[in-house]
Structures are given as C-alpha cells and as structure tokens.
DRENLOKE-658742 format. One record per residue: residue number from 1; y negated, z negated, x of N, C-alpha, C, O in turn; residue in three letters. Coordinates in steps of 0.05 Angstrom, whole numbers, padded with zeros to 5 digits. Atoms other than C-alpha are relative to their C-alpha. Example, Ala and Ser with C-alpha at 12.3 -4.5 7.8 and 13.67 -1.06 7.14 Angstrom:
+-----+--------+--------+--------+--------+--------+--------+--------+--------+--------+--------+--------+--------+-----+
:   i :    n_y :    n_z :    n_x :   ca_y :   ca_z :   ca_x :    c_y :    c_z :    c_x :    o_y :    o_z :    o_x :  aa :
+-----+--------+--------+--------+--------+--------+--------+--------+--------+--------+--------+--------+--------+-----+
:   1 :  00024 :  00000 :  00018 :  00090 : -00156 :  00246 : -00024 :  00000 :  00018 : -00024 : -00013 :  00039 : ALA :
:   2 :  00024 :  00001 : -00016 :  00021 : -00143 :  00273 : -00022 : -00014 : -00015 : -00044 : -00018 : -00005 : SER :
+-----+--------+--------+--------+--------+--------+--------+--------+--------+--------+--------+--------+--------+-----+
This chain:
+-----+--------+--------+--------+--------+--------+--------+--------+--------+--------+--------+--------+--------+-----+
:   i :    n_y :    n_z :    n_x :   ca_y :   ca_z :   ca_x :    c_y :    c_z :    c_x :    o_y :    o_z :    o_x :  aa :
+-----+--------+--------+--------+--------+--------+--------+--------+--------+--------+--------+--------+--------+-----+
:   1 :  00019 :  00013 :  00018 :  00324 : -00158 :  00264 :  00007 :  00008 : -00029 :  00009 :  00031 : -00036 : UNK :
:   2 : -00005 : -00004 :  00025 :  00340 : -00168 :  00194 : -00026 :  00011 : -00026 : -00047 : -00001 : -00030 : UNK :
:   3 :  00024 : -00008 :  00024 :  00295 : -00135 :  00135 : -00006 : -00020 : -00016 :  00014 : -00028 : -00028 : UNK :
:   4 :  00002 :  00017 :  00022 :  00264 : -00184 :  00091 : -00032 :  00005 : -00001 : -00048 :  00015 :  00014 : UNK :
:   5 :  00025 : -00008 :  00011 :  00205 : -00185 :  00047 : -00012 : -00024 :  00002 : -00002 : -00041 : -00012 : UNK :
:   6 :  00009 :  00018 :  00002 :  00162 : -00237 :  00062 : -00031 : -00006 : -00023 : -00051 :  00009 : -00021 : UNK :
:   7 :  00023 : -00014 :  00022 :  00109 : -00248 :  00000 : -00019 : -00007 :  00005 : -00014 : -00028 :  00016 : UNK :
:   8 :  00026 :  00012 : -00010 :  00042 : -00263 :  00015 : -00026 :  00014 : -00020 : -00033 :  00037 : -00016 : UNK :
:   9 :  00012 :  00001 :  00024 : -00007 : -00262 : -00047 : -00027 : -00012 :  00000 : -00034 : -00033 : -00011 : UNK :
:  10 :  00024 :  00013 : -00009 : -00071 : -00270 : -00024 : -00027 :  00025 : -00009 : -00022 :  00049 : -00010 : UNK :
:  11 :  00021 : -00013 :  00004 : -00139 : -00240 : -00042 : -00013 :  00010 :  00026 : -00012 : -00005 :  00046 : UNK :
:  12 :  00016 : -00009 : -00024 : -00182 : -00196 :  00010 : -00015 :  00013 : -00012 : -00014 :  00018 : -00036 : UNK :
:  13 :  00020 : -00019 :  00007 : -00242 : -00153 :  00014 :  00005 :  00029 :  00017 :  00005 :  00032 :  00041 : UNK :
:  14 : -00010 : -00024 : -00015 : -00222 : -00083 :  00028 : -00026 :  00015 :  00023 : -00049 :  00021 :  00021 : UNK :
:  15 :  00008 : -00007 : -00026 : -00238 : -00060 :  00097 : -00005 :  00032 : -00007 : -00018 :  00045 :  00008 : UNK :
:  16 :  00006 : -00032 :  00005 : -00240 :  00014 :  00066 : -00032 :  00006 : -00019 : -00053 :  00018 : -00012 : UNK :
:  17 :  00019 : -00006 :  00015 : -00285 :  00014 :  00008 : -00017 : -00030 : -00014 : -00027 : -00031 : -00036 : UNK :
:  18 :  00019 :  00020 :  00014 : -00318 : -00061 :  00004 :  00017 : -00018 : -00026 :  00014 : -00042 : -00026 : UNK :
:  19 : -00013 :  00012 :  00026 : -00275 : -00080 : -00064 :  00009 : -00032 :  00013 :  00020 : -00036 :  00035 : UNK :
:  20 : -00009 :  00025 : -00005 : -00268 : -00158 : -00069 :  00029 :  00004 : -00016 :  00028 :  00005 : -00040 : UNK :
:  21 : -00028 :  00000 :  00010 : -00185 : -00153 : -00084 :  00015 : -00022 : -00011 :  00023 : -00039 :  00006 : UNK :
:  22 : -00010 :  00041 : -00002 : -00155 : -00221 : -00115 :  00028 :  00009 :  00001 :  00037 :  00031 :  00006 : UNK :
:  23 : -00022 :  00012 : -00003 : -00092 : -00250 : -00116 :  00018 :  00021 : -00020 :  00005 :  00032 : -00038 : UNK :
:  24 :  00004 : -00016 :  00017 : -00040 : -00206 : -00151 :  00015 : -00018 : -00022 :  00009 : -00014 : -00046 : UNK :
:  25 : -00010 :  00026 :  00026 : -00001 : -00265 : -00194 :  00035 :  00007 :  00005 :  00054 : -00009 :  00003 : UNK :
:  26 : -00035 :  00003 :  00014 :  00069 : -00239 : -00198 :  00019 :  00014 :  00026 :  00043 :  00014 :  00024 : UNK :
:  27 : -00018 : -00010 : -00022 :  00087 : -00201 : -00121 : -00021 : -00004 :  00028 : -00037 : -00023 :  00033 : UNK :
:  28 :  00023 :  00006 : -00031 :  00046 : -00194 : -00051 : -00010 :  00020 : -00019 :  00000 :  00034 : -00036 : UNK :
:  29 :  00019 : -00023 :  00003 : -00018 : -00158 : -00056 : -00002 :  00009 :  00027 : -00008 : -00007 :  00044 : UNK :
:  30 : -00002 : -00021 : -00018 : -00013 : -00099 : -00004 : -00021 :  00020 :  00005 : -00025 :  00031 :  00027 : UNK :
:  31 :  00014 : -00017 : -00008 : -00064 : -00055 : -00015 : -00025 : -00005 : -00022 : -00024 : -00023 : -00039 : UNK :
:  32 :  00014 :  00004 :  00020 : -00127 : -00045 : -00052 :  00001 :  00017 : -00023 :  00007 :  00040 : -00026 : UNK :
:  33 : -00007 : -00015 :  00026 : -00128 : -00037 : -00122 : -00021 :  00026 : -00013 : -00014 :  00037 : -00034 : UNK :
:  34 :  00020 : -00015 : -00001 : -00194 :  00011 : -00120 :  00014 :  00029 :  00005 :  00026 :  00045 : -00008 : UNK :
:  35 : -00007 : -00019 : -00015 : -00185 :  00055 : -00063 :  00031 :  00008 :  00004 :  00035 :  00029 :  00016 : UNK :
:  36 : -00019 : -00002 : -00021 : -00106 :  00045 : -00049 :  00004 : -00003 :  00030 :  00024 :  00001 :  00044 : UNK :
:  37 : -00009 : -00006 : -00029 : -00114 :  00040 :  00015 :  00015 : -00035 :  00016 :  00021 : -00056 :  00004 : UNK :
:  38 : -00010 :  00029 : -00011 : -00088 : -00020 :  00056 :  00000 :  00000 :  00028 : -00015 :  00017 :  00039 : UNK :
:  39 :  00008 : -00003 : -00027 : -00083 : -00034 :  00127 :  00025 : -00010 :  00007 :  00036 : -00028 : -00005 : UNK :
:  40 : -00012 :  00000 : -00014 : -00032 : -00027 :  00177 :  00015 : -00036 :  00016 :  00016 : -00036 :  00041 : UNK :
:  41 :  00008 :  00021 : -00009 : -00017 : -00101 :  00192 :  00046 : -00008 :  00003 :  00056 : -00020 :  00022 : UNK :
:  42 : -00025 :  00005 : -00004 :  00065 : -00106 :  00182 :  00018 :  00008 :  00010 :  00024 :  00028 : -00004 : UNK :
:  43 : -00026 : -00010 :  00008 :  00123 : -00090 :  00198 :  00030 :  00007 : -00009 :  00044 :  00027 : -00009 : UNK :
:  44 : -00016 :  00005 :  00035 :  00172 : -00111 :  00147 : -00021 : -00014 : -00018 : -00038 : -00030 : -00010 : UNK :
:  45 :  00023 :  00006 :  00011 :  00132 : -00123 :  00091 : -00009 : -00037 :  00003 :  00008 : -00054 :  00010 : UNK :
:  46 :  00011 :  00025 : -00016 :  00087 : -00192 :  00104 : -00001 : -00013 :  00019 : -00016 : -00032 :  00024 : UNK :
:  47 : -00004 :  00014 : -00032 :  00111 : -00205 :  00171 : -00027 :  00002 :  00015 : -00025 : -00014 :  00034 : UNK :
:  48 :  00020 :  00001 : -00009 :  00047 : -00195 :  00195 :  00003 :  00013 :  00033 : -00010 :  00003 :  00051 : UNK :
:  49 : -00014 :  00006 : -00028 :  00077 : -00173 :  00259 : -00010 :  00040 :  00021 : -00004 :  00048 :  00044 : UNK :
:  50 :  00011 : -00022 : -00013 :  00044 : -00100 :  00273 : -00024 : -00007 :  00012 : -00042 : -00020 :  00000 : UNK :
:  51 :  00022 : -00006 : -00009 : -00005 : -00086 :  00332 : -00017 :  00020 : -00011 : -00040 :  00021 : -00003 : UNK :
:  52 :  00015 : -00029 :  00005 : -00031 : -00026 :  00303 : -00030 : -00004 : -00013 : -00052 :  00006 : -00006 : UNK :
:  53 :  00029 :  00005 :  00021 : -00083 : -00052 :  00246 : -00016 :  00030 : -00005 : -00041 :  00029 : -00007 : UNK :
:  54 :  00011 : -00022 :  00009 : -00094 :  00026 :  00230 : -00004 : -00004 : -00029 :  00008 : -00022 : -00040 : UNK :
:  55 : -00005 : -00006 :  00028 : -00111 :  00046 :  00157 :  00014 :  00014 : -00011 :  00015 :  00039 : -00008 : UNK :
:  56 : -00019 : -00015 :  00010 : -00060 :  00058 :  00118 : -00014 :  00012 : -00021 : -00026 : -00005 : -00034 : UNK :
:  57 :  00012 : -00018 :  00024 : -00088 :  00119 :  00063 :  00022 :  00007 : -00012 :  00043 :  00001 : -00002 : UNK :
:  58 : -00015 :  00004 :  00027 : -00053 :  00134 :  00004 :  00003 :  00029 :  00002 : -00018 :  00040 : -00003 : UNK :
:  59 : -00005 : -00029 :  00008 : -00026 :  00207 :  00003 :  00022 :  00009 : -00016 :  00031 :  00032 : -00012 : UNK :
:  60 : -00022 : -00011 :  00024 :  00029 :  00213 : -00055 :  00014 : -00021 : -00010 :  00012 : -00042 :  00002 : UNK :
:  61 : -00007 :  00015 :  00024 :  00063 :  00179 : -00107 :  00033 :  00003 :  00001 :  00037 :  00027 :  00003 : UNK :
:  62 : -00022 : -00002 :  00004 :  00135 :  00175 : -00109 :  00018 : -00017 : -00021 :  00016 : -00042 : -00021 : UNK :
:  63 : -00012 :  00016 :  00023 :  00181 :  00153 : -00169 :  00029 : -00001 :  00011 :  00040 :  00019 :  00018 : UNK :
:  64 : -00030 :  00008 : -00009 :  00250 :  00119 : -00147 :  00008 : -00025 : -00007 : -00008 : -00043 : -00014 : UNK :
:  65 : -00004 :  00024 :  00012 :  00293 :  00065 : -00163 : -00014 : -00023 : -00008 : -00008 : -00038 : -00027 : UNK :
:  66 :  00008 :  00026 : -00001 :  00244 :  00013 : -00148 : -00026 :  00006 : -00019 : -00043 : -00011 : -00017 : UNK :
:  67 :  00029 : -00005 :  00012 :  00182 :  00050 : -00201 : -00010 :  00009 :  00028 : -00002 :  00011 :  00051 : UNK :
:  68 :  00029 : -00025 : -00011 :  00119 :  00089 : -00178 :  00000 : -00016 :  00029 :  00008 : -00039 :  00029 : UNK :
:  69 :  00000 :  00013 : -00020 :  00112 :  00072 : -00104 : -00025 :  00026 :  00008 : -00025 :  00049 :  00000 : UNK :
:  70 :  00021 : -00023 : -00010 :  00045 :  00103 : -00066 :  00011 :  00005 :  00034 :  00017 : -00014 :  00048 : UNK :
:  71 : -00011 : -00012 : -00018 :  00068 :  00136 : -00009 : -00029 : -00004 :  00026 : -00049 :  00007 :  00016 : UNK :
:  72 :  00023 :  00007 : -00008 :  00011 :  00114 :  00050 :  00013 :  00008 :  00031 :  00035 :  00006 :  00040 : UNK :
:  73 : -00003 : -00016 : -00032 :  00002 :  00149 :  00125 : -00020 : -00022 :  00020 : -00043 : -00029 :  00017 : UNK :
:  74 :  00017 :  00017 : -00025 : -00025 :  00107 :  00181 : -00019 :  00025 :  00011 : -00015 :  00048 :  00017 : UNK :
:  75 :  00024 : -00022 : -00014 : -00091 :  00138 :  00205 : -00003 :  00000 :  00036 : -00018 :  00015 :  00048 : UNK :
:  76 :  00005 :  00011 : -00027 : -00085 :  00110 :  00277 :  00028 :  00019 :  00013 :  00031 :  00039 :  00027 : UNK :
:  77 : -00030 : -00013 : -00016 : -00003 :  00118 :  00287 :  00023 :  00017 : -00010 :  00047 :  00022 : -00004 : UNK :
:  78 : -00015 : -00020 :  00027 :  00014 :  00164 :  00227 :  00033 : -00016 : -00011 :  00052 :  00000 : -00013 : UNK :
:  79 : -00023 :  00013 :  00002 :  00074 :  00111 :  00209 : -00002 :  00007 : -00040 : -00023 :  00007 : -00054 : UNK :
:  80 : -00001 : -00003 :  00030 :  00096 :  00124 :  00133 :  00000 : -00033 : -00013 :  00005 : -00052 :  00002 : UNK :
:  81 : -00001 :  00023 :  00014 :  00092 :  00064 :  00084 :  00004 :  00010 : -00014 :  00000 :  00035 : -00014 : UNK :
:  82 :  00002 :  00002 :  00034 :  00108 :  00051 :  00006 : -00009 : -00027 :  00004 : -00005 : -00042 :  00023 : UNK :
:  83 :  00006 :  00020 :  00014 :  00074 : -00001 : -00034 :  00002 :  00012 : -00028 : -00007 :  00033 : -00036 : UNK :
:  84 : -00005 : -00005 :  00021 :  00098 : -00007 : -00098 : -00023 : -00002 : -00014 : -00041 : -00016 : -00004 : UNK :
:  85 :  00027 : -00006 :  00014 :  00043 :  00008 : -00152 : -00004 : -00020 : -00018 :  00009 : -00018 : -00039 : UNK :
:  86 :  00015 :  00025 :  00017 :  00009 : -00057 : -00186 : -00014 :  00009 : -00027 : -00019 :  00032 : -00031 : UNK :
:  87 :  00005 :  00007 :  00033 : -00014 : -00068 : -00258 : -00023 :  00017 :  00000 : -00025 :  00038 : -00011 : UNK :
:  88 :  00015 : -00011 :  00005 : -00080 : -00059 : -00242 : -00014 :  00018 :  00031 : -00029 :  00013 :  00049 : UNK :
:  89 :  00004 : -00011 : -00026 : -00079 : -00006 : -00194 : -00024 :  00018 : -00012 : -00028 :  00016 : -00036 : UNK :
:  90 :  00018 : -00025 :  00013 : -00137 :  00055 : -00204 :  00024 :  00017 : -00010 :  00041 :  00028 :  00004 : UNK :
:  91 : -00027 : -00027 :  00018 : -00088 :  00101 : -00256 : -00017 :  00014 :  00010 : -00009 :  00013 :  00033 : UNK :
:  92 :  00013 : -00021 : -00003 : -00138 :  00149 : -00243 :  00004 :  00012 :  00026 :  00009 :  00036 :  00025 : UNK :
:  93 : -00006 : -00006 : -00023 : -00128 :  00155 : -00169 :  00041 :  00008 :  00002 :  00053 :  00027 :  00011 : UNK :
:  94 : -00024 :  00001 :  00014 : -00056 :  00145 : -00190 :  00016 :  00030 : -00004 :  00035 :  00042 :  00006 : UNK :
:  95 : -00005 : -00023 :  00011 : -00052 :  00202 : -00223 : -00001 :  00026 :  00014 :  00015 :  00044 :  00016 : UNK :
:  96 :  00005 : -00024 : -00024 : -00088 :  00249 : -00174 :  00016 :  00001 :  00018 :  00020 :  00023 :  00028 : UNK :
:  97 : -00020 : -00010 : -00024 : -00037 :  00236 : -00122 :  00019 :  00012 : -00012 :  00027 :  00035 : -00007 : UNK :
:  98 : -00027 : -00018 :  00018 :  00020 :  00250 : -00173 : -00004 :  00030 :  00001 :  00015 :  00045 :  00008 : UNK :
:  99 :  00001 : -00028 :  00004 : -00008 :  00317 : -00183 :  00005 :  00014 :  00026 :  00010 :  00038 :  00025 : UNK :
: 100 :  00012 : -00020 : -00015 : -00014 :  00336 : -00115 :  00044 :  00006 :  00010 :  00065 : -00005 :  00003 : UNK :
: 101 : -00033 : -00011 : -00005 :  00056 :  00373 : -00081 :  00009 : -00033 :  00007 : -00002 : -00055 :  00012 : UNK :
: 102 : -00020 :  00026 : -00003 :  00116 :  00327 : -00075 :  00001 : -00009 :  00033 :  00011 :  00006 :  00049 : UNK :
: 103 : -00003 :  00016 : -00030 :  00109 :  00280 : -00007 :  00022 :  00009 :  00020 :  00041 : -00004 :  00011 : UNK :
: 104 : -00034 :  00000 : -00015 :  00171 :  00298 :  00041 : -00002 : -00027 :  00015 : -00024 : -00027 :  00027 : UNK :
: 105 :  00001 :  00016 : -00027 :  00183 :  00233 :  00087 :  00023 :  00004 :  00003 :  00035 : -00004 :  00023 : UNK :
+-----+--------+--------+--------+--------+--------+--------+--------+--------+--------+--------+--------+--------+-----+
C-alpha cells in the first residue's frame, strides 16, 4: 500500500471537549483546534480506513522539516500520530506541550 495524503477539510464537533471545529481553508482539518485532540479514524492520513476510533491526545510538540507537528498517543491502541499545527491552533496549549521533556517515538 502506497502512502498518500488524502485531504479532507471538513468541520466537526469535537468528541473530546464539545468545540464546534470548522473547515480549515488551506489543508485537512485533523484535530481540534481547542483541545488538540482528534480521533483515531485513519490510517494514512484521510483514508478513513482505521477500526480503532480511539482518542488520539496530544502529548508533545515536535519541530522538523515539515514545522511544529503535535505529537498525539492513541488512548485505546497507544499508536503514535503527528498532525501538523494549524493557524489557529490553542498557542497556549501549544506551548505547554513544548515545554514539557522532548517526546522520543
């Protein structure tokens, strides 16, 4: 199976903390822009193609070629994710993961 990004740019209401999420205009929207958190639903990004539907939570920040990426743990099947970090993500949350020790995956 080949990797590809499939984009899918759609608004939801986060299953974590309630937030109505819109559309994000310029890539897929992945996660929410509140809490970070997102949900378990792919497995190349948009494929839609995971059973799992765990919550993915947001535990660290990582800076690499591609910009800030939030580093996110499946709560169900502990699987790692990145979603790269949006415009209007919470900086504030943002920030707190930055601080905390550096991620290993």
């Amino acid at each position: 199976m080949t990797r590809k990004f499939t984009v899918i740019d759609e608004g939801f209401v986060c299953a974590v903390c309630g937030v109505c999420v819109e559309p994000l205009g310029y890539s897929a929207r992945n996660h929410c822009r509140e809490c970070l958190c997102s949900l378990h639903l792919d497995v190349y990004p948009g494929d839609r193609r995971s059973d799992c539907g765990g919550v993915l939570r947001p535990v660290g920040v990582e800076l690499n070629k591609k910009g800030q990426q939030i580093v996110h743990e499946c709560s169900k099947c502990k699987v790692i994710k990145k979603n790269i970090v949006a415009d209007d993500d919470n900086y504030e949350l943002i920030l707190e993961l930055s601080a905390r020790k550096v991620y290993e995956v």
